[in-house]
C-alpha positions as CSV (number, residue, x, y, z in Angstrom):
1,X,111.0,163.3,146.7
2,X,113.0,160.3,144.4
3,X,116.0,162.2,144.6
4,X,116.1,162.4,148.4
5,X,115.2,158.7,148.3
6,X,117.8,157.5,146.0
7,X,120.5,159.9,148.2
8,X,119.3,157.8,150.9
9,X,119.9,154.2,149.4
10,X,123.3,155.0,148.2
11,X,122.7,156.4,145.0
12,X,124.9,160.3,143.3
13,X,122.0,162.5,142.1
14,X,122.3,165.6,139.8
15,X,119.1,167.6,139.2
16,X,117.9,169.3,135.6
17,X,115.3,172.2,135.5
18,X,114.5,171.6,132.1
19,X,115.8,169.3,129.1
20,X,118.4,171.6,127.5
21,X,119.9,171.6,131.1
22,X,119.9,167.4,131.5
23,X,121.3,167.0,128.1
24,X,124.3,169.5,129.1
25,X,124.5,167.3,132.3
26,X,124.0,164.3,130.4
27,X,126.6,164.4,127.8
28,X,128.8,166.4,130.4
29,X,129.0,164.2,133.4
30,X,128.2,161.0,131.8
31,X,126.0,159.5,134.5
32,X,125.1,156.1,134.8
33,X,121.4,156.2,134.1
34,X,118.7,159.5,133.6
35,X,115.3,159.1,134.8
36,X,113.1,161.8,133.3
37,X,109.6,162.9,133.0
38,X,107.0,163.1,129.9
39,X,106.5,167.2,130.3
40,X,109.8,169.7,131.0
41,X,110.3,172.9,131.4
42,X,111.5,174.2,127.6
43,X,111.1,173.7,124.3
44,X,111.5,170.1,124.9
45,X,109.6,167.3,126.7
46,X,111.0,163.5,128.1
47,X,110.4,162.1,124.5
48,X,112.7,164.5,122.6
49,X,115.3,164.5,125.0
50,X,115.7,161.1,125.4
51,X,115.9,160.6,121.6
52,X,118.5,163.2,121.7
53,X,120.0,161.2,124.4
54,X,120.5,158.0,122.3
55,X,121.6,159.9,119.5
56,X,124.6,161.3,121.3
57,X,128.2,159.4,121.2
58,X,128.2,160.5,125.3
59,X,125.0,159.2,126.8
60,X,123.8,156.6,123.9
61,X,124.1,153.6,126.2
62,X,122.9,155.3,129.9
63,X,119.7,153.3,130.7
64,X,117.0,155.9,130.4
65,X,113.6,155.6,132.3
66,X,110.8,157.7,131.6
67,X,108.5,158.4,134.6
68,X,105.2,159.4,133.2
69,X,101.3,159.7,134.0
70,X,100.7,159.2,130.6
71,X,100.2,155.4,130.2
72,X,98.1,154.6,127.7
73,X,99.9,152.3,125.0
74,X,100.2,154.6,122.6
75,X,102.3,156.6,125.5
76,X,104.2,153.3,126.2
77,X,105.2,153.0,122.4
78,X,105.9,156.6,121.8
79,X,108.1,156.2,125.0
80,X,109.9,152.8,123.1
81,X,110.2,154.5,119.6
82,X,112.1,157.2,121.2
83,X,114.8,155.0,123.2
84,X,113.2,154.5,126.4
85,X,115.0,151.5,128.6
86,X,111.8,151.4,131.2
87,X,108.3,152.9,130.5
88,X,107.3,154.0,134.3
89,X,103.9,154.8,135.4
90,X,103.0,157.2,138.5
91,X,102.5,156.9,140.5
92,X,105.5,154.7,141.1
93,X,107.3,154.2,144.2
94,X,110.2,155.3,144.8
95,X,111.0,152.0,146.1
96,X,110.2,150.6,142.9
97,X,111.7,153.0,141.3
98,X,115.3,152.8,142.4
99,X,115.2,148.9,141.8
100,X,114.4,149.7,138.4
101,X,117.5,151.8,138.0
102,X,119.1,149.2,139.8
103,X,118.5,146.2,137.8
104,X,119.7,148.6,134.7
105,X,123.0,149.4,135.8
106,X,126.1,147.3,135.4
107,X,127.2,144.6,138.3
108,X,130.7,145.3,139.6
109,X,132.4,142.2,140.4
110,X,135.3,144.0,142.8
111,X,138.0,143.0,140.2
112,X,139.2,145.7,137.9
């Protein structure tokens, strides 16, 4: 459902089954932000790969989000210690989603 949305407003989406296949993409294709979820498919969750994800040359700096029903503040710290840019609750709409990754990414100005 949020990548249909963000399709809709404008947004390039790429799609991971699990967290060995967003890091690939990740460090790959370089995207401008990742949005990804507390439990994955694998031998990793949201919290490993985005420390992963910050400790890569590639994807250091890409604004990550984690989208999570776990929201209790130890959930929200463990989400901070680990390199999260945005701690976001479900449900969370996608709406309010997208804005989020919005105000993360970097204005263009229309001058090179």
């Amino acid at each position: 459902m949020y990548a249909e949305y963000f399709r809709v407003r404008g947004f390039a989406t790429l799609q991971a089954d699990n967290a060995d296949d967003a890091y690939r993409l990740a460090t790959e294709l370089q995207p401008a932000a990742i949005i990804t979820v507390t439990t994955l498919l694998g031998s990793d969750d949201g919290l490993t790969l985005t420390r992963r994800l910050k400790a890569s040359e590639e994807t250091r700096m890409t604004p990550v989000l984690i989208l999570t029903a776990h929201v209790l503040e130890t959930d929200r710290q463990a989400a901070a210690a680990a390199g999260c840019d945005r701690f976001v609750p479900k449900p969370c709409p996608p709406d309010v989603l997208a804005d989020m990754v919005q105000d993360l990414l970097p204005r263009w100005d229309g001058h090179d």
